[in-house]
Each structure stands twice: as structure tokens, then as C-alpha cells.
Kinemage of the C-alpha trace (Angstrom):
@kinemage 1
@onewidth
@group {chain A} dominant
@subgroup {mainchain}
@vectorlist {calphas} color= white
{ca unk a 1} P 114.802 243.826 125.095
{ca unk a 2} L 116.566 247.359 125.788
{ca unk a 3} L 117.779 249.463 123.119
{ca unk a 4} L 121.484 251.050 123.314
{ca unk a 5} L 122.620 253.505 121.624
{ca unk a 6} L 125.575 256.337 121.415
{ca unk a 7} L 125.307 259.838 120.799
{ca unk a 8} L 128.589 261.608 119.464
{ca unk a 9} L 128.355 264.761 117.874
{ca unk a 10} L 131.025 265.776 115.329
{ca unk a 11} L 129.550 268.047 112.770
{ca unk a 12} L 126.680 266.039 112.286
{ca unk a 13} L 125.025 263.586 114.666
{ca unk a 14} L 125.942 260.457 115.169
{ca unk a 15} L 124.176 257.503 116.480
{ca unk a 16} L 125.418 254.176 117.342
{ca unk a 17} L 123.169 251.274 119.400
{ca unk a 18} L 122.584 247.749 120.301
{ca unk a 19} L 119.099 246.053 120.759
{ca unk a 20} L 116.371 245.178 118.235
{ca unk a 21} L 114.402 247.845 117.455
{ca unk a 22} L 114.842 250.807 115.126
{ca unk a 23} L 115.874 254.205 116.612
{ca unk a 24} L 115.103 257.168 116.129
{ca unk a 25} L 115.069 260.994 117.910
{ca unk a 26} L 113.058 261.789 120.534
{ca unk a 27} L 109.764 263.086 119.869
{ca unk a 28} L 108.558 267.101 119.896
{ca unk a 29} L 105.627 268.819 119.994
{ca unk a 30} L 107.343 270.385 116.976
{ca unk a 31} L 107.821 267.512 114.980
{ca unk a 32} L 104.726 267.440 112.497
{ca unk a 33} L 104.315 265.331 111.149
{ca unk a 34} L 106.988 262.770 112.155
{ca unk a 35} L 110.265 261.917 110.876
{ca unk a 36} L 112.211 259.583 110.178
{ca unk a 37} L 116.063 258.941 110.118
{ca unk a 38} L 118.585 257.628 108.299
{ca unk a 39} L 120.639 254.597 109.991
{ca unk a 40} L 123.410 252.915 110.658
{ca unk a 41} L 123.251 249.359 112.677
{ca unk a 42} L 126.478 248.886 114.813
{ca unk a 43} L 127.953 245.230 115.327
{ca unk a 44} L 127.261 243.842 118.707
{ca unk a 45} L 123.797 242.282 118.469
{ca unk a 46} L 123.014 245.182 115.949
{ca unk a 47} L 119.427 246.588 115.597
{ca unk a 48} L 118.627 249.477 113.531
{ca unk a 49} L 120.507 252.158 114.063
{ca unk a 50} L 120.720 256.064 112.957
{ca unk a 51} L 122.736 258.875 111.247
{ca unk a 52} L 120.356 261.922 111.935
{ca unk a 53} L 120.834 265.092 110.206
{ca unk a 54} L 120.191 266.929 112.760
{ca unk a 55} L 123.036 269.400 115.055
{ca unk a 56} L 120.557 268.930 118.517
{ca unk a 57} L 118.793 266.342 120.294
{ca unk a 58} L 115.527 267.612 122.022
{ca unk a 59} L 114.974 267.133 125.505
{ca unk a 60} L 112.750 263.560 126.101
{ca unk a 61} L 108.803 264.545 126.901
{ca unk a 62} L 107.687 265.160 130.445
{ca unk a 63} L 105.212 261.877 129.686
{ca unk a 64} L 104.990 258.511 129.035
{ca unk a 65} L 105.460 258.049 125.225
{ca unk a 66} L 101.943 256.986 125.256
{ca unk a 67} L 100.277 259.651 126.549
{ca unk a 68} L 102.931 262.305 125.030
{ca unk a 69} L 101.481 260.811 121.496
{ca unk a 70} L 97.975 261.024 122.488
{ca unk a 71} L 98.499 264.221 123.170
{ca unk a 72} L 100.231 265.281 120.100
{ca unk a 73} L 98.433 262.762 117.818
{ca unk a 74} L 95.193 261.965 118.904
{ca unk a 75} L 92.796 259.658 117.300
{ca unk a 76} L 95.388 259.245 114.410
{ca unk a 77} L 97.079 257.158 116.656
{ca unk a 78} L 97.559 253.562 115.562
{ca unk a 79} L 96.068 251.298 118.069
{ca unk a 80} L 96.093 247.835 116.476
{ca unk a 81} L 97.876 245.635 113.608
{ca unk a 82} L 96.589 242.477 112.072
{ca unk a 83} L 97.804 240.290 109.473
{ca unk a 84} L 95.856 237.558 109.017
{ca unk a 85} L 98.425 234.868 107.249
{ca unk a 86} L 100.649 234.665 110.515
{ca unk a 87} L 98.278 235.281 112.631
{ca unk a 88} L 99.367 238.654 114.146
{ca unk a 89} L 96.299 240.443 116.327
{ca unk a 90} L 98.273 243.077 118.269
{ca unk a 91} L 97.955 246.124 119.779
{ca unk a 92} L 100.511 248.869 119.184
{ca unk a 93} L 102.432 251.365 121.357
{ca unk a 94} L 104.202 254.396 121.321
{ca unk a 95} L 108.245 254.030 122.383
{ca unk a 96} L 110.040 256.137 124.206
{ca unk a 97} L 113.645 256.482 125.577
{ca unk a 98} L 115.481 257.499 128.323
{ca unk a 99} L 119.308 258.984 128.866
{ca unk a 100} L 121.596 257.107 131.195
{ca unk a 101} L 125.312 258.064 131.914
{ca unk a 102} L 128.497 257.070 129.621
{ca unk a 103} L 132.086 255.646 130.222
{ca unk a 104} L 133.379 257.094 127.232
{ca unk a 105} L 134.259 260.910 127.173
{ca unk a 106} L 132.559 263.169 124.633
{ca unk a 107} L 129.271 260.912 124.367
{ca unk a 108} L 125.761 260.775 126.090
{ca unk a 109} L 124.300 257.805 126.279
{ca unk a 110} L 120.520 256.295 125.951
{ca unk a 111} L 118.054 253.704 126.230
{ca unk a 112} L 114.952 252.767 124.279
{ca unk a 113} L 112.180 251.620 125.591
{ca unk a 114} L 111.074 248.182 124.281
{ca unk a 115} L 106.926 247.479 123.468
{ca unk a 116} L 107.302 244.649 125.077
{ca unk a 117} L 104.436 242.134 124.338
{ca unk a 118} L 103.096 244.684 121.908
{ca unk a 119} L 104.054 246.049 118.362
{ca unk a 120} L 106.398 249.031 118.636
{ca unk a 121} L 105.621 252.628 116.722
{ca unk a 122} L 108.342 254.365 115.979
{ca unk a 123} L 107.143 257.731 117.457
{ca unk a 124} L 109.550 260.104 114.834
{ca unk a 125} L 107.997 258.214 111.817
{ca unk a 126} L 104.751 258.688 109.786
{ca unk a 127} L 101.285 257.874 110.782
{ca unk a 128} L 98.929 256.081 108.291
{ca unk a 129} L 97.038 259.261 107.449
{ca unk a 130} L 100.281 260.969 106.300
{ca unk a 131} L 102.523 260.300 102.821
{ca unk a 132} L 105.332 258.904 104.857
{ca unk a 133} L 106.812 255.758 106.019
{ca unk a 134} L 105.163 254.423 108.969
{ca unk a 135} L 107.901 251.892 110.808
{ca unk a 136} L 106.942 249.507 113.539
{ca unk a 137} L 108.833 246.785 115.225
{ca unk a 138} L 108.188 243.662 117.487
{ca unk a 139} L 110.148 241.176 119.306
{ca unk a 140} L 110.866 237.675 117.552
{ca unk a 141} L 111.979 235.832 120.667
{ca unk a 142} L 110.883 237.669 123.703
{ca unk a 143} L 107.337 238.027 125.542
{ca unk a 144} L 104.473 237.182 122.790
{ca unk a 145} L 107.065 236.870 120.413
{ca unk a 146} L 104.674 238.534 118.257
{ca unk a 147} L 106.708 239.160 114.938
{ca unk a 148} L 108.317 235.749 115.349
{ca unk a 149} L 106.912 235.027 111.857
{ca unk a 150} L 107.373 238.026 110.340
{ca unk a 151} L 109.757 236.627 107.768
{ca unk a 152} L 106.928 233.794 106.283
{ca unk a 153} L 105.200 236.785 104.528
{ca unk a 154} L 105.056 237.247 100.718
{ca unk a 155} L 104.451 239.552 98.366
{ca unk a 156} L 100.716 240.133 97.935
{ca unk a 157} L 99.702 239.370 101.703
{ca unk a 158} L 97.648 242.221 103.201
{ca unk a 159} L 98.437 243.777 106.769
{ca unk a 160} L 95.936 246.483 108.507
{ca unk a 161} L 96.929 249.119 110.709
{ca unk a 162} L 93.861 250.490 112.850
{ca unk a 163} L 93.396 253.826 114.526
{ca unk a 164} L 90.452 255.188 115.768
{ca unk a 165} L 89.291 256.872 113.127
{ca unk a 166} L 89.448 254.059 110.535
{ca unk a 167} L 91.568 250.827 109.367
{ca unk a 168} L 94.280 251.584 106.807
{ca unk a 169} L 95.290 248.235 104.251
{ca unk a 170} L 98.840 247.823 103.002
{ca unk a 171} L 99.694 245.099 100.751
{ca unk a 172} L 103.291 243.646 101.202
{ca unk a 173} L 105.644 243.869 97.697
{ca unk a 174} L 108.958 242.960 99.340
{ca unk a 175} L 110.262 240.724 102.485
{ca unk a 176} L 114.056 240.960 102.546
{ca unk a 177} L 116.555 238.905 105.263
{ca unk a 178} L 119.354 241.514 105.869
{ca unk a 179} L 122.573 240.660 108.031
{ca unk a 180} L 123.119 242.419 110.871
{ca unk a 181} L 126.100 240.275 112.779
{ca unk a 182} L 129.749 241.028 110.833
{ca unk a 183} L 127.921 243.100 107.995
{ca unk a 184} L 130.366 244.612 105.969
{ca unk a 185} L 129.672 248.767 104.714
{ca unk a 186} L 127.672 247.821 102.023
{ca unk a 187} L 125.584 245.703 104.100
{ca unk a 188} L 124.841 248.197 106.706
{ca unk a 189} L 123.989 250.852 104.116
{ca unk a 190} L 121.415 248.638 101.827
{ca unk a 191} L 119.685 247.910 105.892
{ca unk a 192} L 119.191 252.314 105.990
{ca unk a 193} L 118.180 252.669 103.084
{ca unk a 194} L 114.524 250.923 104.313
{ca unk a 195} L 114.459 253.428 107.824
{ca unk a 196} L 114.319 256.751 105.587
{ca unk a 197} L 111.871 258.896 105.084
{ca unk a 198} L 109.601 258.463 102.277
{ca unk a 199} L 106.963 260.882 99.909
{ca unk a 200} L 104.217 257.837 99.782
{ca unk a 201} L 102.113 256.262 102.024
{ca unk a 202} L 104.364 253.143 103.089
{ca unk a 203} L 104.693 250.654 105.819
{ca unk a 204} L 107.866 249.326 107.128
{ca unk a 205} L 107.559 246.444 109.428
{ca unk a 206} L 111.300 245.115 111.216
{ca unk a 207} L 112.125 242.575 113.614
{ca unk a 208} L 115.169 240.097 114.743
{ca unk a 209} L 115.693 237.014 112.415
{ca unk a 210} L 116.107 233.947 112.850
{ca unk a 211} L 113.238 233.383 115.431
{ca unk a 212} L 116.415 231.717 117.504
{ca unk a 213} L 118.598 234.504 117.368
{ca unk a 214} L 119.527 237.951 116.602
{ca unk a 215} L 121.855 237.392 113.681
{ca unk a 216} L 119.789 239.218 110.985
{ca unk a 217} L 116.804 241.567 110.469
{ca unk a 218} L 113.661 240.985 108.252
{ca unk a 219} L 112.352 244.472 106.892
{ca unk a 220} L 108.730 244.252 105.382
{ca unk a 221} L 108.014 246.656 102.853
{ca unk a 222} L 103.882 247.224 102.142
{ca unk a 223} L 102.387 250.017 100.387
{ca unk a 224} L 99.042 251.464 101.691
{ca unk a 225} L 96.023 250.536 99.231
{ca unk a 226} L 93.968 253.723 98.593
């Protein structure tokens, strides 16, 4: 499923969108390690959705998102999540974006890229090597459906993220059910809190809920085991 978002720059940046999938800014050759950004999820089938603190948007790589990582990142890449207690076994891909034109004046518009059958990383957030938070996303509903029962885990189940250099554990210590449809300002600001950057190694896993709609998001929170 696309991705839509707004840009409109005031003094700050601001980012609205509609999908299911976290945004975030394009990636840079500069950016290292990754970032990520705080957000904001609009109302109209609302995904995540950012606030960056940044005044400028860099210009979208050249590349695929794929190879641009691979490039960038290397082996450190994450190629592969299991978690054994739903039965997840999926490979996982950079996402990239692309700008399209806007209707209304003053904003530029864009489109992110969805992983499709595959497990989305969010290419401006940490890698599993790096104290940060490491944020991936997958459909509920759509091609594999792969994170369809994302919202069965519990505290104390164990996920893997595997690059090629070695397989990284996270155990899970929170599984929340957020709403996304009509949230009110408090709602929406509890739902960024999970998409900022973090000092320790964490995982953030986020996809559409119920498995028969859009109308929430489940957010996964795991912390790597050393």
C-alpha cells in the first residue's frame, strides 16, 4: 500500500501522510548512522507520520533504496526477521520514496515506497549494530500479510534480526494497540513518542491493526539481548 505524505515548511518541517508505514526523511550518504524522526499520524487512514527537526529535505538517491543502502551500509544490512511464535520468516528491505506534484500551494508532495511482501526498514533509523532504535514495518492485510499477527505477541517472546555479519536477539517487553482513526492530540502524541530516536539498542516493530482494517496501529517494543 502507498505511503502519502505532505511537506509544508513553516519554521520547522512539517510532515503530514496517509498509508501504513512509518515515514521518515530521505536517506544521505551523510546520515551516519541513521535517524530517526519524531511523528505525527494524520486522520485519513493514518500511518505513522513525522515532525522532523530539520529546515531541508535532501534530494532522494540516484538508486534503488536497496542498492543506495548496500552501498552506504554494507553487510550491516538487515536481511532477514524471524519470530518464531507467529511464525514470521521474512526477508527485509530497504524503502524508499519518491516526489510527485501537489494541488495545494506552498507544499511538495511524496510517496513511499511500500516492501510489499517483505518487512520494511526504515532506511533513516538505526541498524542492529548501533545504540538506536531500529523500526521496521509490514503489511497486515496486503500481499503475505506478513505482520498480520503482529499484535498476538507478549512480553518475553524473542524476535531475531539477521544481517550478514551475525543474528541480533531482541526480547519483546511491550505490545501496545494505539488508535489511529479520530485520535484525539493526546492520542497522536503517545503514537510518536515510539518513532523517536533512542540511546539503546531497541527494536520497534509497527503495522495496521485489526488484521481487517486500518483503524489502529500495533507498535512492538523489544530490547536487543547483549
Amino acid at each position: 500500500m502507498p505511503q502519502r505524505f505532505l511537506f509544508r515548511t513553516f519554521s520547522l518541517l512539517t510532515v503530514l501522510f496517509a498509508g501504513c508505514a512509518p515515514t521518515h526523511l530521505p536517506p544521505s550518504p551523510t546520515l551516519h548512522p541513521p535517524q530517526v524522526w519524531v511523528t505525527h499520524p494524520v486522520l485519513h487512514n493514518p500511518p505513522l507520520t513525522p515532525e522532523p527537526t530539520l529546515t531541508e529535505t535532501p534530494a532522494p538517491p540516484a538508486v534503488s533504496p536497496a542498492d543506495f543502502a548496500s552501498q552506504v551500509y554494507g553487510d550491516r544490512l538487515i536481511q532477514q526477521i524471524v519470530i518464531p511464535v507467529i511464525g514470521v520468516d521474512s526477508p527485509v528491505v530497504p524503502v524508499g520514496w519518491r516526489l510527485y506534484s501537489a494541488s495545494d500551494p506552498g507544499t511538495v508532495a511524496a510517496e513511499w515506497d511500500s516492501p510489499g511482501a517483505a518487512v520494511g526498514w526504515v532506511e533513516t533509523s538505526a541498524l542492529p549494530d548501533q545504540s538506536g532504535n531500529v523500526i521496521l514495518y509490514g503489511h497486515n492485510n496486503m500481499y503475505t500479510a506478513v505482520f498480520e499477527e503482529l499484535g498476538r505477541l507478549k512480553a518475553g517472546d524473542f524476535i531475531s534480526l539477521k544481517t550478514e555479519q551475525r543474528t541480533w536477539t531482541y526480547q519483546v517487553v511491550q505490545v501496545l494497540i494505539l488508535p489511529m482513526l479520530g485520535a484525539s492530540a493526546e492520542q497522536q502524541a503517545a503514537y510518536q513518542v515510539y518513532l523517536q530516536a533512542t540511546t539503546e539498542p531497541r527494536l520497534t516493530l509497527i503495522s495496521c491493526w485489526p488484521p481487517v482494517s486500518n483503524t489502529h496501529r500495533v507498535v512492538v517494543i523489544g530490547y536487543q539481548i547483549p
